[in-house]
N, C-alpha and C positions, 0 to 999 in steps of 0.2 A: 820073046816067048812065042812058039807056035800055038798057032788056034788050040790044039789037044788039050795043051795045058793048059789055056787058060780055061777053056770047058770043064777041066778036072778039077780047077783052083775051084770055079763057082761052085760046083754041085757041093764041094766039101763046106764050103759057104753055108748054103743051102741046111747043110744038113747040121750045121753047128747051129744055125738059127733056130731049127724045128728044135733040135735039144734044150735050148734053154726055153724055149718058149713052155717044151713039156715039163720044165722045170718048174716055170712060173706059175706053170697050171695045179703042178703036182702040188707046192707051196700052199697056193692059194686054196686046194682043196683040203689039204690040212688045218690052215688056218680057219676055215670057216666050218672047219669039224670041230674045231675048238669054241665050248660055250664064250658068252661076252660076261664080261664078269658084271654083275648086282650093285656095286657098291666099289666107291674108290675112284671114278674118272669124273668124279668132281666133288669137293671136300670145298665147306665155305665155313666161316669163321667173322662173326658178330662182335663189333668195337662200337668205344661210344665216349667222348670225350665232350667234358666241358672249356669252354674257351676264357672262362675265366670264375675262379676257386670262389669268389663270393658278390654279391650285387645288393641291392637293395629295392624297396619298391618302384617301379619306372623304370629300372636298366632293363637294356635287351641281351639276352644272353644265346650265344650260339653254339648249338652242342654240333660237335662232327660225326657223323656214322658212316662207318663203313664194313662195306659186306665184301669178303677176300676170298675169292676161288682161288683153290690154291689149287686145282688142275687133278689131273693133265686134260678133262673134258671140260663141257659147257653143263649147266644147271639148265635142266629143260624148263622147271617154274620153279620161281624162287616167290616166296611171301614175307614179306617184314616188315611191324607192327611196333609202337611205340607209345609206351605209357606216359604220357608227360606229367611231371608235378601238378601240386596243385596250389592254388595262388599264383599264376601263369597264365597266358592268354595266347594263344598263335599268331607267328608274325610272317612268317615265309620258309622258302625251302628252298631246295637247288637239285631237289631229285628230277626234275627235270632235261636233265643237262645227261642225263644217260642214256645212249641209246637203247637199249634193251627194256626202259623203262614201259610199263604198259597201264598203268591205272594204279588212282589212289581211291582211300575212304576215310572217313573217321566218325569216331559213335565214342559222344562224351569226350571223356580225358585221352582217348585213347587214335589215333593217326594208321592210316595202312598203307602199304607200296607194294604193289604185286612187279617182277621181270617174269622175262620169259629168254630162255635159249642165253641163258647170261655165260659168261665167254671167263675163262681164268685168267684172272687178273685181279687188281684191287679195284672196288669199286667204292665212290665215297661223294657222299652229298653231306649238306650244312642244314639243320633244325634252329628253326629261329622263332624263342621266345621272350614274351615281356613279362615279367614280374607284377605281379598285382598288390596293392595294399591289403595287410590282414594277417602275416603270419608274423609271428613276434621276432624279436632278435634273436641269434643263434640256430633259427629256423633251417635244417638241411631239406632242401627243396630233390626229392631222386629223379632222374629219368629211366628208366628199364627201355630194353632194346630186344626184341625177339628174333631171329630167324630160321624160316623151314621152310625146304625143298625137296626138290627130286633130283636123281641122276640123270643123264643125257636118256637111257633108257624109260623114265618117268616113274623111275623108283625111290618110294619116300626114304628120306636122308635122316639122321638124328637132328633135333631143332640146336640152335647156338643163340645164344644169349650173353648179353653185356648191359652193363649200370653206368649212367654218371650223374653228379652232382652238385648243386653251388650249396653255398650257404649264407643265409640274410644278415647284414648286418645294419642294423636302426639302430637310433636313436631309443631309449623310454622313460617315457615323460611322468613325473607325479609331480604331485603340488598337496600343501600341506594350508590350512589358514587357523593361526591360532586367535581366538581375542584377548588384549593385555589384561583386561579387568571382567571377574562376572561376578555379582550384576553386577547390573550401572542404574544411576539414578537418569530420572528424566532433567535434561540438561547436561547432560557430564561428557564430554569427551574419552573415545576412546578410539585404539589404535586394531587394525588386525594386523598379523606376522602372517607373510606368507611368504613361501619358501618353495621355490620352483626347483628338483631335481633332475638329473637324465643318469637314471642306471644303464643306459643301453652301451654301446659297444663304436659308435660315430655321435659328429657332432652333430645336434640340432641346429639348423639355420637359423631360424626362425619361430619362435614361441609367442601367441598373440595371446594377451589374459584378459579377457572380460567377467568384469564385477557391476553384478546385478545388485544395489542396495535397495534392501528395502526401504518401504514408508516411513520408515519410524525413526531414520538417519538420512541426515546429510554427508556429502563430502567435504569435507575439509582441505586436504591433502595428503602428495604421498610423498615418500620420502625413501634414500635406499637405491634409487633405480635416476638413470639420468631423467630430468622431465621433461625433455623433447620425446621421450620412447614410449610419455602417456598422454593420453586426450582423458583427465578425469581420472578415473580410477581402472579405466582402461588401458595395460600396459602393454608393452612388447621385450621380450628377450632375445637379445641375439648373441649367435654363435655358442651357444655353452655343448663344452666340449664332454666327450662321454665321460664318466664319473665324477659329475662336480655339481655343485649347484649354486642357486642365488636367492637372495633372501631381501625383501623390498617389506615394508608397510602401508598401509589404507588408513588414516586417517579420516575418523569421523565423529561427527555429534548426536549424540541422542535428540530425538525430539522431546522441548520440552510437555508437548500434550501426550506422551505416551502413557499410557497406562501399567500400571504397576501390574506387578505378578502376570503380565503377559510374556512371551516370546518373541526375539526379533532374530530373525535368522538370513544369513547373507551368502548366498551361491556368486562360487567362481568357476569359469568354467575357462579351458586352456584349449587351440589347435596348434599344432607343430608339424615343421616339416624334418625332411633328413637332410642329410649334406648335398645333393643337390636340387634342395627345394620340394621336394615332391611331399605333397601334403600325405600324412597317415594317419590321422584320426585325432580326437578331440579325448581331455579326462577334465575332472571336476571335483567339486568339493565344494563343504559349508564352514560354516559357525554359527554359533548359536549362541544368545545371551539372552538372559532374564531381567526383564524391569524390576529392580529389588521391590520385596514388598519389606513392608515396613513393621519390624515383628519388637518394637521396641515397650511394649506393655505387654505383661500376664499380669494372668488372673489366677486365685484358686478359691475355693469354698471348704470351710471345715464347719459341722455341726459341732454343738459340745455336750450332744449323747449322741449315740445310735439307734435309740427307740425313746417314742413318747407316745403319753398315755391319748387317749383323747381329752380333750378338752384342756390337753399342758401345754404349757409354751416352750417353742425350742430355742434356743441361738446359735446363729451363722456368723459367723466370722469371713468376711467379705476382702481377699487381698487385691489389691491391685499395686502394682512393681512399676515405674518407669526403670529398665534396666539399658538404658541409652547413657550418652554423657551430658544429657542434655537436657533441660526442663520440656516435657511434651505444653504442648496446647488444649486446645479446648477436649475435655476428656467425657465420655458418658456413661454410666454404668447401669444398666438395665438389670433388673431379676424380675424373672417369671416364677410366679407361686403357681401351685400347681391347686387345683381345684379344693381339697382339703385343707388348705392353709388359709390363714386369712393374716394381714400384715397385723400385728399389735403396736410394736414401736422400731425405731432406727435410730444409730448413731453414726454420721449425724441425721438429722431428720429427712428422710427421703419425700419423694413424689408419688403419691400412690393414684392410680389411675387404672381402676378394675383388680385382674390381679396380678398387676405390674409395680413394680416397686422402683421409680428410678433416679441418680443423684446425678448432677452435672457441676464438672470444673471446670472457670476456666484456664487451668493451666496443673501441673501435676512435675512437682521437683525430682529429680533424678532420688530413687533408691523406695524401699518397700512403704505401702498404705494400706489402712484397713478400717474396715466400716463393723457396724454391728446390727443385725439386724434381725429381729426377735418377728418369732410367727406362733399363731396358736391353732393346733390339732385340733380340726372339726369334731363334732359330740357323733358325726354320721358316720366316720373313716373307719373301714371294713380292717377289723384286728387283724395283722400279719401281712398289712399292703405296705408298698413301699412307695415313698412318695418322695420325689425327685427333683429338685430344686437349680433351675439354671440359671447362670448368670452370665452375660454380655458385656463385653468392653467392646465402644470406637475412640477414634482419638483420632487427632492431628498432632504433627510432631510440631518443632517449634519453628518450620520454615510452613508451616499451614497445611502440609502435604496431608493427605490423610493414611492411617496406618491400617495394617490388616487386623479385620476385628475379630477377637479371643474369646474364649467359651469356658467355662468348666461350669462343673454340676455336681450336687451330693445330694447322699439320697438318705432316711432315717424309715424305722420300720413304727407302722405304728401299732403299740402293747397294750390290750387288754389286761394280762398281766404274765410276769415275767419266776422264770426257777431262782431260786434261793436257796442257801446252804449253809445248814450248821455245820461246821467241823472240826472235829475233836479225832487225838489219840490216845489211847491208855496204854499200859505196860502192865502184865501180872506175872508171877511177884513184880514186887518193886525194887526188893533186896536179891540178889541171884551169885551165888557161888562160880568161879569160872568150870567150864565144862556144863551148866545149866541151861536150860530151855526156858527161854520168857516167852509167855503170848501177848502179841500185841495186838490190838483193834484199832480202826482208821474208822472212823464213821465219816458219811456223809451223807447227811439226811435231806433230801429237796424241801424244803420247810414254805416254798415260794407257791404260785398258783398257776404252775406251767411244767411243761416237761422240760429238760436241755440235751438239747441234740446233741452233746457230747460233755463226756466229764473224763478229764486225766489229772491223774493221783502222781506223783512222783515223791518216794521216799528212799532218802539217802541213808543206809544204815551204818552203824559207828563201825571203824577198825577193828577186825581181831572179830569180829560176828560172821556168822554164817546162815543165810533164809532160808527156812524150810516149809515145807507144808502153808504154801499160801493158798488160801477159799476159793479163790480166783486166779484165774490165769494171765502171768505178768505177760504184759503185752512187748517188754524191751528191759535191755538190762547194758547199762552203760558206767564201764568200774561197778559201785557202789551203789549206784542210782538204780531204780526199781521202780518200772513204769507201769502204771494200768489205764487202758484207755476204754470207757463204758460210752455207747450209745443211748439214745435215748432214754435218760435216766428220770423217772416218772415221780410225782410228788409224793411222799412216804421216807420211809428209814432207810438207808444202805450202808451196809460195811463191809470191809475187807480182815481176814484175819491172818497172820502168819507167827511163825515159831521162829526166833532166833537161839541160835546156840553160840552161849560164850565163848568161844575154842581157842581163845587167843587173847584172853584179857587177864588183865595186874588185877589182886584183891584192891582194893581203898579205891579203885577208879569210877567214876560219874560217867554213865555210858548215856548222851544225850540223842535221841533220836527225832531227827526233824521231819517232815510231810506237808508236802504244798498241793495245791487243787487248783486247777483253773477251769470256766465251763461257761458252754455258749447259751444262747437262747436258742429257742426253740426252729431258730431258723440256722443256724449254725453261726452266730455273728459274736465276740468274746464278750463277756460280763465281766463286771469286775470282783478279780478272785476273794477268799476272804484273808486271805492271808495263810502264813504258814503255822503248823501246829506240831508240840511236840511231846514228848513223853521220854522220862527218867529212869533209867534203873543205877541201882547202886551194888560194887561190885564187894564180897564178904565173904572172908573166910566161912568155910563151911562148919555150923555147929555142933556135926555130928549127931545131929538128931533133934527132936520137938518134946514139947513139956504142955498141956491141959490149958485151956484157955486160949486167949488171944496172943498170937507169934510174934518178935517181935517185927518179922516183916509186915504182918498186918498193920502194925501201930504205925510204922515208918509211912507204908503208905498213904494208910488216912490223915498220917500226919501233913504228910506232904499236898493230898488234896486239899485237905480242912484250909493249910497256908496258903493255898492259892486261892480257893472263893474268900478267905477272909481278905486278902491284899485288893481283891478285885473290888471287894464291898464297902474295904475297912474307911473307905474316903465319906460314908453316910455315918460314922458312929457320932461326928461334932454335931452335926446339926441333927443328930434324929432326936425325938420328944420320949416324956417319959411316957405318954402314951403309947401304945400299940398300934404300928404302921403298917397296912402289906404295901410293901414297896415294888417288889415285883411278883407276878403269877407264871407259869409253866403248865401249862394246861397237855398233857400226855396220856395219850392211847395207853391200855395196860399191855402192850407191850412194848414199852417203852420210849414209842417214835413221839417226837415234840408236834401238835397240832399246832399252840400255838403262844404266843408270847406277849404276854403283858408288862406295863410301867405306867408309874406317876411319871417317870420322866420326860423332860422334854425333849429330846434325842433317843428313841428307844432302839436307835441304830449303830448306837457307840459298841456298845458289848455285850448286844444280846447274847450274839452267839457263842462268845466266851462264856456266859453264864448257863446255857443250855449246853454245850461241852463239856464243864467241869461238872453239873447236877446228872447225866449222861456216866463222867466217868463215876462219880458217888455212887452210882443205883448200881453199877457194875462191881464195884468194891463190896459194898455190904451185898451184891449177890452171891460174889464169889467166897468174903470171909466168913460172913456169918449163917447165909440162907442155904445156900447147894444151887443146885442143878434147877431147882424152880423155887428159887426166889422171887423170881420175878410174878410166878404166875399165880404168889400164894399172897393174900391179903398180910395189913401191920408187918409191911417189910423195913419199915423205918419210919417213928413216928417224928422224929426231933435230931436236928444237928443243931449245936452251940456255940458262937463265936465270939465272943465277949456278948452284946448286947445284942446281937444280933442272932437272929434263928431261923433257919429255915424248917418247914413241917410240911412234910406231906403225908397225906390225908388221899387212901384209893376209894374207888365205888366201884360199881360193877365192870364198868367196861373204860373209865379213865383215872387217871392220877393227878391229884391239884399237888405242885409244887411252891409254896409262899415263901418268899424271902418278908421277913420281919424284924422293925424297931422297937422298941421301946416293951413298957409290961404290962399286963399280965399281957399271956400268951396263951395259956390254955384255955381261953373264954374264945378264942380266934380258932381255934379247932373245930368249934360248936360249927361259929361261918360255914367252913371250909366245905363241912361234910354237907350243911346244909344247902352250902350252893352245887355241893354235887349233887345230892337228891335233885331238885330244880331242876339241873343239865340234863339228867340223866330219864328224868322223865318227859321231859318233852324233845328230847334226840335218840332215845334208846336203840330206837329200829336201825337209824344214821352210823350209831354210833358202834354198834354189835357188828357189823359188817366193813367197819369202815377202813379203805383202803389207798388214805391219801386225796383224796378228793375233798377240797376246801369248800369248794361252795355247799357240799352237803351237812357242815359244820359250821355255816357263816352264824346261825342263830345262837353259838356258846358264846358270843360274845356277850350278850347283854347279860347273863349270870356274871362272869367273871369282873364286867364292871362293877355290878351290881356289890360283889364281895369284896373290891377294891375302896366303891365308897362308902360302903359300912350300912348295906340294905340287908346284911341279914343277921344283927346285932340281937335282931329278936330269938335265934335261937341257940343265943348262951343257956349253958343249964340243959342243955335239950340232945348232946349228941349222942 
């Protein structure tokens, strides 16, 4: 090739060169007219693994993190932060081993790793923690894993996050201790059951049981458990695999100096490790038993009233029980009288010493005993106190032991004086057609020298009746039964009245109606009732009408009272004299209430009140057949009733009515008496007696007339009424 050419090869050289270079230029000045893009020349991505799914307390567990650019730039600063569980401890790390790495921190639970200019690629260090004692079985221990950065630009990225986590698996330990016997006597051998469990999920290695006995026990032995694995009552369990357990006993003895009715209480207490030893904490437990006390004696106290007067003697009735199988020992029975009592007598004869009363056995046989033991009510004791009587048992049983001592106590009120009660019912007519209306009365008069804080009536009326129109307001009505319940019911007369209608009775029927009373004293404590009372009607074709004189329902009736004061009396007609006897008086207000009740006899308690009920229903008879409407309140309402030999006469004054049950003859020389011990009465109570409203003590002074006409002191005024 000549020079020319190749002169011409170069420049064309030349000038291909300058073209691509304006090429490169021209590129390049496009490209960097093109913005850098914000986001996307470095994407990283946060992982977090554990190296092993569960451990227990004392393993190390290694979590891996890793942080992944996935490109196509570098992360100008990368930051990433780690929450570590807790019950964990810090063991090491391997972030060191990256070049990019620039600084760590940590505050609390929580670790830091700052890079910088980190490069795409994966990037990955090791977290190494230990497990600490303290979180239970089944425990998930988490790790959380944070990262955020920037782009090669220094523009902040979206953060990336990742979790991992183990989970604990222990051993859990309980223990249970039962004792075989409670109580126990001092001396007696017994056993504890104890029973070591593992609910947890591995086995225990190692369970060490220390038993702390108390004072009051020795050990014995134990038994259940190899005894190489105890020093005492100090055992060891090995190996018990998760859901199983084992079950050993503690033998031991009572001390025989223990004291009864105390507490002996026995702590155990357990440490355990896991399956490879690592100790995790300790549990515990008691028992508990009682020194038996010794309850082999009662006692109780019965009075045999509920109130005495002053200056009356009461009796107690004093039980004492050995309810053992076995004759007790030396036994002592103490009573304390209370300041108002003073000892009179004992069976058998006690120890009195001030005002203690006391008997000693030595020895007391299996089954009930009882003593008796009489006291007499000071003349000083404030009426309506209550005075309280207690009494003591000790004892030793038959091994000498001594037993726990026993108490009871009664108490009695002491009465000035106490309510009382006549009571009586009538029926009028006596004779009643069915479809008729009979009225009945219930008396119940307080005759006594107290008020009673409560009185209930209950009357049962016959089949085929119907009550109506009662005085008072029935307080209950159960079937048939018909209750009234009266408070404080004050000394004086009281009655109830109501209307039966026959609406359901057979002619020729005997319709019997009964009425019972019960009523407390005045402090509300029960008296004793007087019994039940009753009243008769008889069921009778209708006679279509009345005829002049006396009916025969009147007759029937009087007939049927007259029959029963004669039955009540008829027992006096053998032995009464042909003399003239008042046998008994009924001294009555003129409105009919009983003040008060006189007798020769020697029990005037038998049947007063029968005989002031039946003279009650009389004065009601002849008010209703013969008087009207004021019978009562009109003088010579009834001079004379006749019963063979016997007579009753009453005789009114101004403001009372003597009623005389009489023997023997003449009789109308005894009327003279009567009036005259009215006059008497009446003149030296008149003021008393015009006003009088139940109130005894303002009428204590009728007694001495009424004697007085009883034993024949006013004979002087036969001839004279």
């Amino acid at each position: 090739m000549t020079r020319r050419a190749r002169t011409a090869e170069a420049l064309r050289g030349r000038r291909r060169l300058l073209a691509t270079l304006c090429l490169v230029f021209a590129l390049a000045a496009v490209l960097a007219a093109v913005p850098r893009p914000a986001a996307g020349t470095a994407t990283l991505g946060a992982w977090a693994v554990s190296g092993t799914p569960t451990a227990d307390p004392g393993d190390v567990v290694t979590f891996t993190i890793s942080i992944n650019n996935v490109g196509p730039s570098f992360a100008a600063n990368v930051w990433a932060n780690a929450t570590v569980p807790p019950f964990t401890t810090y063991v090491s790390e391997t972030v060191g081993g990256i070049t990019w790495f620039s600084g760590e921190w940590f505050s609390g639970n929580r670790r830091g790793w700052n890079f910088t200019n980190l490069p795409a690629a994966n990037h990955t260090f090791d977290l190494t923690l230990r497990v600490l004692v303290g979180p239970a079985d089944q425990t998930v221990l988490p790790l959380s894993f944070f990262v955020n950065y920037t782009d090669d630009a220094g523009l902040p990225r979206p953060e990336s996050a990742a979790s991992a986590s183990v989970k604990v698996v222990i051993p859990t330990i309980l223990i249970t201790k039962t004792p075989t016997v409670d109580p126990v006597d001092p001396g007696q051998s017994l056993s504890y059951s104890v029973v070591v469990s593992n609910w947890g999920n591995t086995t225990s290695n190692t369970i060490w049981l220390n038993d702390t006995l108390p004072p009051q026990v020795t050990f014995v032995s134990v038994s259940g458990i190899q005894p190489s694995r105890c020093t005492g009552p100090n055992c060891r369990v090995l190996n018990l695999p998760a859901r199983s357990q084992q079950t050993y006993s503690i033998n031991v003895r009572v001390a025989s100096s223990a004291v009864r009715g105390t507490g002996v209480t026995n702590n155990l207490f357990a440490n355990y490790t896991d399956n490879d030893d690592t100790v995790l904490g300790s549990v515990s437990t008691s028992a508990s038993v009682t020194v038996r006390v010794l309850t082999d004696l009662t006692i109780g106290k019965v009075p045999d009233a509920p109130f005495a007067f002053r200056g009356q003697t009461i009796t107690f009735t004093i039980w004492y029980n050995d309810t053992s199988a076995s004759a007790l020992g030396a036994t002592w029975i103490n009573d304390t009288l209370p300041l108002e009592m003073t000892h009179d007598r004992s069976t058998p004869t006690g120890t009195v010493a001030g005002n203690t009363v006391r008997w000693q056995f030595p020895n007391v046989a299996t089954g009930p005993h009882s003593l008796l033991l009489v006291v007499r009510i000071s003349a000083s004791a404030t009426n309506g106190s209550q005075l309280t009587n207690v009494v003591t048992g000790n004892y030793v049983d038959g091994a000498g032991q001594p037993g726990q001592q026993v108490q009871a106590g009664a108490s009695i009120v002491v009465a000035a004086s106490l309510p009382a009660f006549e009571f009586a019912k009538t029926a009028a007519p006596g004779t009643a057609a069915p479809g008729a209306t009979v009225r009945f009365t219930v008396y119940y008069n307080n005759t006594g020298t107290n008020t009673s804080a409560a009185v209930v009536i209950d009357d049962t009326i016959p089949q085929g009746t119907v009550l109506t129109n009662p005085s008072e307001t029935v307080s209950g009505v159960v079937g048939r039964r018909y209750t009234w319940r009266f408070t404080n019911v004050v000394t004086g007369g009281h009655s109830i009245t109501y209307d039966l209608v026959l609406q359901n009775v057979a002619v020729n029927t005997t319709l019997v109606n009964f009425a019972f009373l019960n009523f407390t004293d005045p402090f509300g404590s029960p008296l004793s009732p007087p019994g039940s009372r009753s009243a008769v009607v008889h069921v009778a074709a209708s006679n279509g009408g009345g005829s002049g004189g006396i009916s025969p329902l009147t007759l029937v009736v009087g007939t049927l009272i007259a029959l029963a004061v004669a039955g009540l009396l008829g027992y006096r007609v053998v032995a009464a004299k042909r003399q003239t006897v008042i046998d008994e008086v009924f001294l009555l207000h003129r409105d009919g209430l009983l003040i008060k009740h006189y007798t020769r006899r020697m029990r005037p308690d038998v049947d007063s009140d029968i005989l002031s009920g039946m003279l009650i229903a009389v004065q009601n008879f002849v008010n209703e057949s013969f008087i009207g409407a004021e019978g009562l309140q009109r003088e010579g309402v009834l001079d004379e009733l006749r019963f063979g030999e016997f007579k009753i006469v009453l005789e009114r004054g101004q403001w009372v009515i003597v009623a005389a049950v009489l023997s023997g003859d003449p009789t109308n020389r005894v009327k003279d008496e009567v009036k005259a011990a009215i006059r008497a009465l009446e003149t030296a109570l008149g003021p008393e007696l015009e006003g009088w409203r139940g109130d005894m003590r303002s009428v204590e002074g009728a007694d001495r007339y009424v004697q007085d006409l009883i034993t024949g002191k006013y004979r002087h005024a036969w001839g004279k009424g």
